[in-house]
PyMOL CGO cylinders between C-alpha atoms (Angstrom):
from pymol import cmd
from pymol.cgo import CYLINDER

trace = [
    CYLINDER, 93.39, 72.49, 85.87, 91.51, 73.16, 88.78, 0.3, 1, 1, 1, 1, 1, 1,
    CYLINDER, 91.51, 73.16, 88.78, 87.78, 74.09, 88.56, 0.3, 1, 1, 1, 1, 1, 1,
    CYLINDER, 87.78, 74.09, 88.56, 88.77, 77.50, 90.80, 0.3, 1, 1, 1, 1, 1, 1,
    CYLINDER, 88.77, 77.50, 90.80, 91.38, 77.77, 88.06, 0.3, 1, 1, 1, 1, 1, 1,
    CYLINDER, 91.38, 77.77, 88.06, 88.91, 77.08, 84.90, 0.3, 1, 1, 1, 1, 1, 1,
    CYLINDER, 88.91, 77.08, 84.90, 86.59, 79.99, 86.35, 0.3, 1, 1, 1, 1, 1, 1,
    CYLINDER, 86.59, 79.99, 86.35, 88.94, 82.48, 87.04, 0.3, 1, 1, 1, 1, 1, 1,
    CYLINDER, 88.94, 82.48, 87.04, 90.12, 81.49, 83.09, 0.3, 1, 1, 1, 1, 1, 1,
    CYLINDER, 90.12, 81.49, 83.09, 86.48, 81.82, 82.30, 0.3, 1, 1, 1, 1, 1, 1,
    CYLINDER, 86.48, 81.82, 82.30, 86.02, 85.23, 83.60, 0.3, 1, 1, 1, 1, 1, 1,
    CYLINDER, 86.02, 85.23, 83.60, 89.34, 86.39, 82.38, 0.3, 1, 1, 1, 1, 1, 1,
    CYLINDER, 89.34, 86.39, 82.38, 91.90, 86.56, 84.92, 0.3, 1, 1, 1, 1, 1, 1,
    CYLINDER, 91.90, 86.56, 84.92, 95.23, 85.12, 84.96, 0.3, 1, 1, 1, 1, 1, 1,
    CYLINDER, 95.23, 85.12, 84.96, 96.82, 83.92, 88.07, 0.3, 1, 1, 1, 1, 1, 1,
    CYLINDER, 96.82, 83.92, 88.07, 99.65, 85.67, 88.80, 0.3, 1, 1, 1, 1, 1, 1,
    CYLINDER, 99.65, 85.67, 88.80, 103.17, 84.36, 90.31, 0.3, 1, 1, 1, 1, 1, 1,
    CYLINDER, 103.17, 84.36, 90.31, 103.23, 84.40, 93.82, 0.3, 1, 1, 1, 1, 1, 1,
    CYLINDER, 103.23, 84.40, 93.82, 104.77, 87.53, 95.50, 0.3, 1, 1, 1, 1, 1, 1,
    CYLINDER, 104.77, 87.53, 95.50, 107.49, 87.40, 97.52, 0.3, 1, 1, 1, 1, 1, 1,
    CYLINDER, 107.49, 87.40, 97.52, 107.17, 88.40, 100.82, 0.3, 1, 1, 1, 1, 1, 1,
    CYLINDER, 107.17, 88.40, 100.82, 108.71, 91.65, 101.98, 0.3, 1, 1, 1, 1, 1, 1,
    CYLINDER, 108.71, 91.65, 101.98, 110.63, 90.75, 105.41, 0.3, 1, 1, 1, 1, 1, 1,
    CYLINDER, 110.63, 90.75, 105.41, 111.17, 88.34, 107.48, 0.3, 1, 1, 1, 1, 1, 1,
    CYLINDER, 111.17, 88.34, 107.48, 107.68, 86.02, 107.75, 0.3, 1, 1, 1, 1, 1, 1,
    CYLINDER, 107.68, 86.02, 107.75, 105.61, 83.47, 105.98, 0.3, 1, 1, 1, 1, 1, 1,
    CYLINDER, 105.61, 83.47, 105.98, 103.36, 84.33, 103.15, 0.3, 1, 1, 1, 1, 1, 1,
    CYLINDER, 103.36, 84.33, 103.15, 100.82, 82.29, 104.82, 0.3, 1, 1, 1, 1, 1, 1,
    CYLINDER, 100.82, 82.29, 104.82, 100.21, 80.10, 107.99, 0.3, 1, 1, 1, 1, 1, 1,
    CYLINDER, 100.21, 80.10, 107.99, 98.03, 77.23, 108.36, 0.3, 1, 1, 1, 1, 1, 1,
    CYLINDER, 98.03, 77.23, 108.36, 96.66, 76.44, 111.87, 0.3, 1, 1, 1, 1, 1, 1,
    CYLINDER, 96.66, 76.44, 111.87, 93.60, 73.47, 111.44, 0.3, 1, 1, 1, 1, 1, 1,
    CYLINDER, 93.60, 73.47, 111.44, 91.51, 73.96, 108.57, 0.3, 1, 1, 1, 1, 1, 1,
    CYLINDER, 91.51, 73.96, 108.57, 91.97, 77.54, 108.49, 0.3, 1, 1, 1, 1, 1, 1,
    CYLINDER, 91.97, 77.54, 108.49, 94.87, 79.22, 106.21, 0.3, 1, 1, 1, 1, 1, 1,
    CYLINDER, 94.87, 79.22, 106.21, 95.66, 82.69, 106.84, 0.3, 1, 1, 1, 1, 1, 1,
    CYLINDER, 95.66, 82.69, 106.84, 97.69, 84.87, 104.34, 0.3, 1, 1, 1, 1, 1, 1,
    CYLINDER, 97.69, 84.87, 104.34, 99.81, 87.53, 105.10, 0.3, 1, 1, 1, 1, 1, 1,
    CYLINDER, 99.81, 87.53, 105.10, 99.02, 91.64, 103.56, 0.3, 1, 1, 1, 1, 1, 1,
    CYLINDER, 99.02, 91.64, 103.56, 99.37, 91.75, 99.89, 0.3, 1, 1, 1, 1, 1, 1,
    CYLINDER, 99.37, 91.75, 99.89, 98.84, 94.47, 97.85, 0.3, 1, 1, 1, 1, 1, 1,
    CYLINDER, 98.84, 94.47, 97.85, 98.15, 95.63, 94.00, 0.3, 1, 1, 1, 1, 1, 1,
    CYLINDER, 98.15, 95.63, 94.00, 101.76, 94.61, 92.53, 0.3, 1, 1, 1, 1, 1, 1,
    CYLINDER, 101.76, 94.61, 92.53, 101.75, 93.49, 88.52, 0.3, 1, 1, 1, 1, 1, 1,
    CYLINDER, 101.75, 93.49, 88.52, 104.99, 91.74, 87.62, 0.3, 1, 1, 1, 1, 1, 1,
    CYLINDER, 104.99, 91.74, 87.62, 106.54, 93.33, 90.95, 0.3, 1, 1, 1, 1, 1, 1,
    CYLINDER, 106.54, 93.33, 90.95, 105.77, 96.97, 90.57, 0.3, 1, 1, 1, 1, 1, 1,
    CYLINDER, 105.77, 96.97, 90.57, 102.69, 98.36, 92.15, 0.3, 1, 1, 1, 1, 1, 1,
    CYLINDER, 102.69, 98.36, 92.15, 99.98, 99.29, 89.65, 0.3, 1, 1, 1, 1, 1, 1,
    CYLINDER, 99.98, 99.29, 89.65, 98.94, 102.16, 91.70, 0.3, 1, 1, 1, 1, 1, 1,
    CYLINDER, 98.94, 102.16, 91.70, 100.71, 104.05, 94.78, 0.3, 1, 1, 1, 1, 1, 1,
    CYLINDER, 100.71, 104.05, 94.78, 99.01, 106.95, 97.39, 0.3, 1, 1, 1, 1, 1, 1,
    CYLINDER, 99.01, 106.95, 97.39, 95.92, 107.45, 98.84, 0.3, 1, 1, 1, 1, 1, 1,
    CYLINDER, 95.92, 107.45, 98.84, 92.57, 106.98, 97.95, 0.3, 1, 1, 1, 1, 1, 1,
    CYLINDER, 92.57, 106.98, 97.95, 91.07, 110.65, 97.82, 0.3, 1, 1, 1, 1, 1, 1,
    CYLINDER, 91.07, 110.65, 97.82, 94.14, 112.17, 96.88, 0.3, 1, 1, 1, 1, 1, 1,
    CYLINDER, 94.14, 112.17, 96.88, 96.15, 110.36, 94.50, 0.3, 1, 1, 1, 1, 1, 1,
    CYLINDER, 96.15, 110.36, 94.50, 93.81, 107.52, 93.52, 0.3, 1, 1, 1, 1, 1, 1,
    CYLINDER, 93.81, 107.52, 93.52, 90.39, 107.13, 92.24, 0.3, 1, 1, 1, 1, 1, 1,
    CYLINDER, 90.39, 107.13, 92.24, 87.65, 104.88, 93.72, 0.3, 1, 1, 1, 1, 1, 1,
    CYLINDER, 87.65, 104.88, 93.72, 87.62, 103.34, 90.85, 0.3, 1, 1, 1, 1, 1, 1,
    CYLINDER, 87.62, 103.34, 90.85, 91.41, 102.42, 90.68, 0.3, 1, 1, 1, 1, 1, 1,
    CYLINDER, 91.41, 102.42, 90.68, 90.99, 101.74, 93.98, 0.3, 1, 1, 1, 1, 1, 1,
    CYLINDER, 90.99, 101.74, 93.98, 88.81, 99.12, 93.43, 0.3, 1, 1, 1, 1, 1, 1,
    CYLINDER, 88.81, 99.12, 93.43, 90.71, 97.44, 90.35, 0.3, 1, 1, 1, 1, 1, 1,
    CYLINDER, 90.71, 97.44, 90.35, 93.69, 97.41, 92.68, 0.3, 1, 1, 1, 1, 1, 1,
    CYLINDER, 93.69, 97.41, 92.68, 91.77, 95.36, 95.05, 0.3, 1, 1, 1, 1, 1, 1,
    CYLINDER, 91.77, 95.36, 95.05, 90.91, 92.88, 91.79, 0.3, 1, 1, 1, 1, 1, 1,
    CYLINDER, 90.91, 92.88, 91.79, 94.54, 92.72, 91.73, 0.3, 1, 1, 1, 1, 1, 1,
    CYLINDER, 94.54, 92.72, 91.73, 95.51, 92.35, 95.16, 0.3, 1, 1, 1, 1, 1, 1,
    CYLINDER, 95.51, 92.35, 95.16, 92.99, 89.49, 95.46, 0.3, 1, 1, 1, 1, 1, 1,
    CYLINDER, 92.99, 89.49, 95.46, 94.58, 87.60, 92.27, 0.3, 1, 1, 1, 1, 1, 1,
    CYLINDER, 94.58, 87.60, 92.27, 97.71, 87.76, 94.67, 0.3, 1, 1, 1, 1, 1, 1,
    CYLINDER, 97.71, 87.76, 94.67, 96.16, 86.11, 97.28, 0.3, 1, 1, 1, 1, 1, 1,
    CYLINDER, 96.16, 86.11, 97.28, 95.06, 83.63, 95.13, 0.3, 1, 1, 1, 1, 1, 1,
    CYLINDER, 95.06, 83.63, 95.13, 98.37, 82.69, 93.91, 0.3, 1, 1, 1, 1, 1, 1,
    CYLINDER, 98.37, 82.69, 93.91, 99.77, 82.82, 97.19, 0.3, 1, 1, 1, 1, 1, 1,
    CYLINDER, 99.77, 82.82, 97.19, 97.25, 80.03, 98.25, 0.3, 1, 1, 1, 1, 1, 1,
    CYLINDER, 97.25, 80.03, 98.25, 97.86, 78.07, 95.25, 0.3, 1, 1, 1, 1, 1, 1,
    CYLINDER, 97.86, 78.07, 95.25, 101.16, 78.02, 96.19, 0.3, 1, 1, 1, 1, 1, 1,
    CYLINDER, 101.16, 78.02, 96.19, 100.61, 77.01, 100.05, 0.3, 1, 1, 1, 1, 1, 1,
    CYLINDER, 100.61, 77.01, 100.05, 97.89, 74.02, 98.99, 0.3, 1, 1, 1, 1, 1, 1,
    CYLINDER, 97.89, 74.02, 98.99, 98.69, 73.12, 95.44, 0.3, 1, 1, 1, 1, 1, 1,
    CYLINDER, 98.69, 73.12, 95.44, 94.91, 73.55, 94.11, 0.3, 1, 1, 1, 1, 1, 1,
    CYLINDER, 94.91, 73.55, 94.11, 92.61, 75.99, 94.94, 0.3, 1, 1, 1, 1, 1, 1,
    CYLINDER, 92.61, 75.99, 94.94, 89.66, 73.58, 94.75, 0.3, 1, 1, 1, 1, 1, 1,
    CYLINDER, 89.66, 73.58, 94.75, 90.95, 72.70, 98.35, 0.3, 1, 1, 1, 1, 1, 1,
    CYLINDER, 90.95, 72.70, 98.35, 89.25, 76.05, 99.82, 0.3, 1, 1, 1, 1, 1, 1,
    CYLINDER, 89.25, 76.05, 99.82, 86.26, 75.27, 101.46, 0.3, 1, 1, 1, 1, 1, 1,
    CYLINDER, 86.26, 75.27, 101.46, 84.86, 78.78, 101.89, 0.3, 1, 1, 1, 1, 1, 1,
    CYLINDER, 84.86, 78.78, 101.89, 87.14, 82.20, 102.30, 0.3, 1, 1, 1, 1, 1, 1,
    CYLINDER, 87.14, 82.20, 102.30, 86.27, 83.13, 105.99, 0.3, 1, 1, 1, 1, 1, 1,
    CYLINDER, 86.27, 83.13, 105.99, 86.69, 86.90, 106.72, 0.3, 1, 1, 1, 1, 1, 1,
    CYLINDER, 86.69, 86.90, 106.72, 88.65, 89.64, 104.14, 0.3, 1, 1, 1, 1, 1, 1,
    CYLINDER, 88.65, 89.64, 104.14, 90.42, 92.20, 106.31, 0.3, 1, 1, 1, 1, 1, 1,
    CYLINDER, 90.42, 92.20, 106.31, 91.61, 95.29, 104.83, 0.3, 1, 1, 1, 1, 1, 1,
    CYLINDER, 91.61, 95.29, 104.83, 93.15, 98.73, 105.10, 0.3, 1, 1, 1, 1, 1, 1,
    CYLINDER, 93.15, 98.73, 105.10, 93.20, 101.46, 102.80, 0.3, 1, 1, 1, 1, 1, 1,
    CYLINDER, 93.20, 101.46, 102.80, 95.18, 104.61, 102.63, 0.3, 1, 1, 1, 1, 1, 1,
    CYLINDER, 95.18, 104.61, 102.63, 92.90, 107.36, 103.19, 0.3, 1, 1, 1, 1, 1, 1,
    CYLINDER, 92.90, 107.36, 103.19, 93.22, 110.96, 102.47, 0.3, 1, 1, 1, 1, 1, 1,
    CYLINDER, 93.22, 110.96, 102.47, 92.19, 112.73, 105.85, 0.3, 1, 1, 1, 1, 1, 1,
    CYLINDER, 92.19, 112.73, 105.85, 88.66, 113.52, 103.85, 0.3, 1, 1, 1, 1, 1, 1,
    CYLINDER, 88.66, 113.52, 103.85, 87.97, 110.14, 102.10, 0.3, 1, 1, 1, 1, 1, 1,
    CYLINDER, 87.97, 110.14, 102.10, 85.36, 107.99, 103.72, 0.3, 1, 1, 1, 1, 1, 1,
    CYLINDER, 85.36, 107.99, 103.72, 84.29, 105.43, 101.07, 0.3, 1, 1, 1, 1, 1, 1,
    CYLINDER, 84.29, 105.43, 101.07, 86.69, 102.54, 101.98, 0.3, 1, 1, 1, 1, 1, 1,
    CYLINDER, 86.69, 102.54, 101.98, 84.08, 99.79, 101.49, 0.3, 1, 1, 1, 1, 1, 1,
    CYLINDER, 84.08, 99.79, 101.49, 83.41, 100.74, 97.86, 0.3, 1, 1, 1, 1, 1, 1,
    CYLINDER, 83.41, 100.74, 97.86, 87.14, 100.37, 97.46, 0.3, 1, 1, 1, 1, 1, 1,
    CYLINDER, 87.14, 100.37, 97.46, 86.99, 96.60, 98.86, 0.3, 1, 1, 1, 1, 1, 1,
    CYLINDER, 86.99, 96.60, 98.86, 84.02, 95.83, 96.87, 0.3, 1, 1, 1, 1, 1, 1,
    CYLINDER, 84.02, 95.83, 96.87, 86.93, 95.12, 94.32, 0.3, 1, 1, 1, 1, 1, 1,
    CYLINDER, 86.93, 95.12, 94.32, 88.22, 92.19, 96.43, 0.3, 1, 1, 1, 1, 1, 1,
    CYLINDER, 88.22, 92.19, 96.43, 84.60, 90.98, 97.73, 0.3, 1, 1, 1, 1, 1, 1,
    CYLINDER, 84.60, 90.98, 97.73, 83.43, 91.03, 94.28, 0.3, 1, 1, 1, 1, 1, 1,
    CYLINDER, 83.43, 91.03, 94.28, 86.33, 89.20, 92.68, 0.3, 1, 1, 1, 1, 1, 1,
    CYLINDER, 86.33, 89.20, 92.68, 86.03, 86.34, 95.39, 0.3, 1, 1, 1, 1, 1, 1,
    CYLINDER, 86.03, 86.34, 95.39, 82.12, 85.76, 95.48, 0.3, 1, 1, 1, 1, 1, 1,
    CYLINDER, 82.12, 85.76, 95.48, 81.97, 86.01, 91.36, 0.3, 1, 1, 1, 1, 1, 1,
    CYLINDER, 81.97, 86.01, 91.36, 84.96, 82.93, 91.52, 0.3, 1, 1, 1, 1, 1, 1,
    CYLINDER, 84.96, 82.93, 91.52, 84.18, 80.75, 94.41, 0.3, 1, 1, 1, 1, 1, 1,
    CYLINDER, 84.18, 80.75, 94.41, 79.81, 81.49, 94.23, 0.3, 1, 1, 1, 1, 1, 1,
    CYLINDER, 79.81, 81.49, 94.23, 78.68, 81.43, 98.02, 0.3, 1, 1, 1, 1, 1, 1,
    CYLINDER, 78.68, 81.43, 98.02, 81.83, 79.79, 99.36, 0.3, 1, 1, 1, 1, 1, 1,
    CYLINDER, 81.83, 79.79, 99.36, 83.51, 83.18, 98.48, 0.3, 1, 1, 1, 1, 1, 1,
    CYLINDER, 83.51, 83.18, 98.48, 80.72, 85.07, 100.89, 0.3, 1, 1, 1, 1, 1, 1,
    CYLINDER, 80.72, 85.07, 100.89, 82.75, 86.18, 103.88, 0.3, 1, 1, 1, 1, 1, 1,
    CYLINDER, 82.75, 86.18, 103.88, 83.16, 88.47, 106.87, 0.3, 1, 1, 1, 1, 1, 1,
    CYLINDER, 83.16, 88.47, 106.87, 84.94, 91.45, 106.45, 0.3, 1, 1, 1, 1, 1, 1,
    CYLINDER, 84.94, 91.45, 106.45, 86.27, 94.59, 107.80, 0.3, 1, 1, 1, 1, 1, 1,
    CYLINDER, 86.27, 94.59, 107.80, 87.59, 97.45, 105.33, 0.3, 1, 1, 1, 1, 1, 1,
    CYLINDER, 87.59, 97.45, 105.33, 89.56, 100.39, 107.81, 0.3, 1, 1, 1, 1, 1, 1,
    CYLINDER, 89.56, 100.39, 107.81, 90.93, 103.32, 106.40, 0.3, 1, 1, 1, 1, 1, 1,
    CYLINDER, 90.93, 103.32, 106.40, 94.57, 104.44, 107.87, 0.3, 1, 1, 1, 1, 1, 1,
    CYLINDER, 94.57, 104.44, 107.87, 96.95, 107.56, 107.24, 0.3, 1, 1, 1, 1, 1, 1,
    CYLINDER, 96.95, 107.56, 107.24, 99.88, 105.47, 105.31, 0.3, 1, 1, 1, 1, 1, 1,
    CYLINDER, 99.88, 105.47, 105.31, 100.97, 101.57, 103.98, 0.3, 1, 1, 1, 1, 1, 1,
    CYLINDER, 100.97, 101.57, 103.98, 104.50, 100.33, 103.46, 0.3, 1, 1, 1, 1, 1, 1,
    CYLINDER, 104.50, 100.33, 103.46, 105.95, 101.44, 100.46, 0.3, 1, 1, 1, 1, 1, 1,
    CYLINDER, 105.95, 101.44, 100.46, 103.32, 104.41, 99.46, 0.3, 1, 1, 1, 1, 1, 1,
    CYLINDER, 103.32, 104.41, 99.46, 100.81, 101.45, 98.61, 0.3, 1, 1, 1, 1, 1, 1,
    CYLINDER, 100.81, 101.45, 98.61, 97.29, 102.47, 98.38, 0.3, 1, 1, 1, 1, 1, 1,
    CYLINDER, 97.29, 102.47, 98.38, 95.61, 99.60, 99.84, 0.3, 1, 1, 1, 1, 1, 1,
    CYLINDER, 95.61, 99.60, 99.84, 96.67, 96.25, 101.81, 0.3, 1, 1, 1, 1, 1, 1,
    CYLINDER, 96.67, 96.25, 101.81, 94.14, 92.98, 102.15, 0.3, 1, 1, 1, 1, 1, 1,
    CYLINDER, 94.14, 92.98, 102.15, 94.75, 89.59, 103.99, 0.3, 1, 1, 1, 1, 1, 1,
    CYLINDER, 94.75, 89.59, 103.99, 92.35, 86.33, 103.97, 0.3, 1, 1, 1, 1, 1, 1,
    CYLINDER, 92.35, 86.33, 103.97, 91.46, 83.87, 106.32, 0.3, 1, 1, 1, 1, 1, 1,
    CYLINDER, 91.46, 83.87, 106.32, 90.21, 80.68, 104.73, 0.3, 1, 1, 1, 1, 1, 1,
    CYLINDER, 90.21, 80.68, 104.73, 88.94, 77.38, 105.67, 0.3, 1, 1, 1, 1, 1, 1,
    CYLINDER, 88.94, 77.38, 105.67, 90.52, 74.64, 103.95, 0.3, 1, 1, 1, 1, 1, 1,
    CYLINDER, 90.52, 74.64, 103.95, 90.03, 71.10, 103.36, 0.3, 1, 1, 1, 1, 1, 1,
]
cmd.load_cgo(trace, "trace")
């Protein structure tokens, strides 16, 4: 087991299958030593844990447990592109958008979640640039999509 994979077993999380993607494209594309992924969101065993937007029909605080869980997605869909997730050198920028109530303005608490989840696994290789934008709707009612850019060995 990889030492990625004995702290995230450490701290309690399970790896999750890798999603399937949605529509015709690749769950991630490598060009160099960087590795982007494709949108995920907060699906457990194939259903999403939470759907609507933040402000209306979701909490911060779901909010940011769906971004937890969104991240663990991303994570397995890099295992499955590289094999071992000790190949990631750092995780580059975190780009996300929420679905925002026409009110709700706290989208970077909501992404904390994800930041969080990736600098408490990977230390300061998990530091990263990021942008967090909120937007009126997401495919399928989902309350929050992230993507990754990552530099890879």
């Amino acid at each position: 087991m990889s030492k990625i994979e004995n702290r995230l077993q450490q701290l309690g999380y399970t790896l999750p299958p890798p999603p399937p993607t949605m529509a015709n494209y690749v769950s991630c594309v490598r060009t160099g030593n960087l590795l982007y992924t494709s949108g995920a969101g907060c699906y457990v065993d194939g259903k999403p844990l939470y759907l609507g937007r933040l402000g209306a029909d979701v909490t911060i605080e779901e909010g940011y447990e769906a971004a937890k869980i969104t991240t663990l997605n991303l994570l397995s869909m890099l295992k499955a592109e590289l094999g071992d997730l000790d190949r990631i050198v750092r995780m580059v920028k975190l780009f996300a958008l929420v679905s925002s109530a026409p009110d709700f303005y706290e989208q970077p608490r909501v992404i904390n979640g994800a930041s969080d989840l990736l600098i408490e696994v990977f230390g300061e290789a998990g530091k990263h640039a990021r942008a967090a934008a909120g937007t009126s709707v997401l495919p399928f009612n989902n309350p929050l999509e992230i993507e990754l850019i990552v530099e890879v060995s």
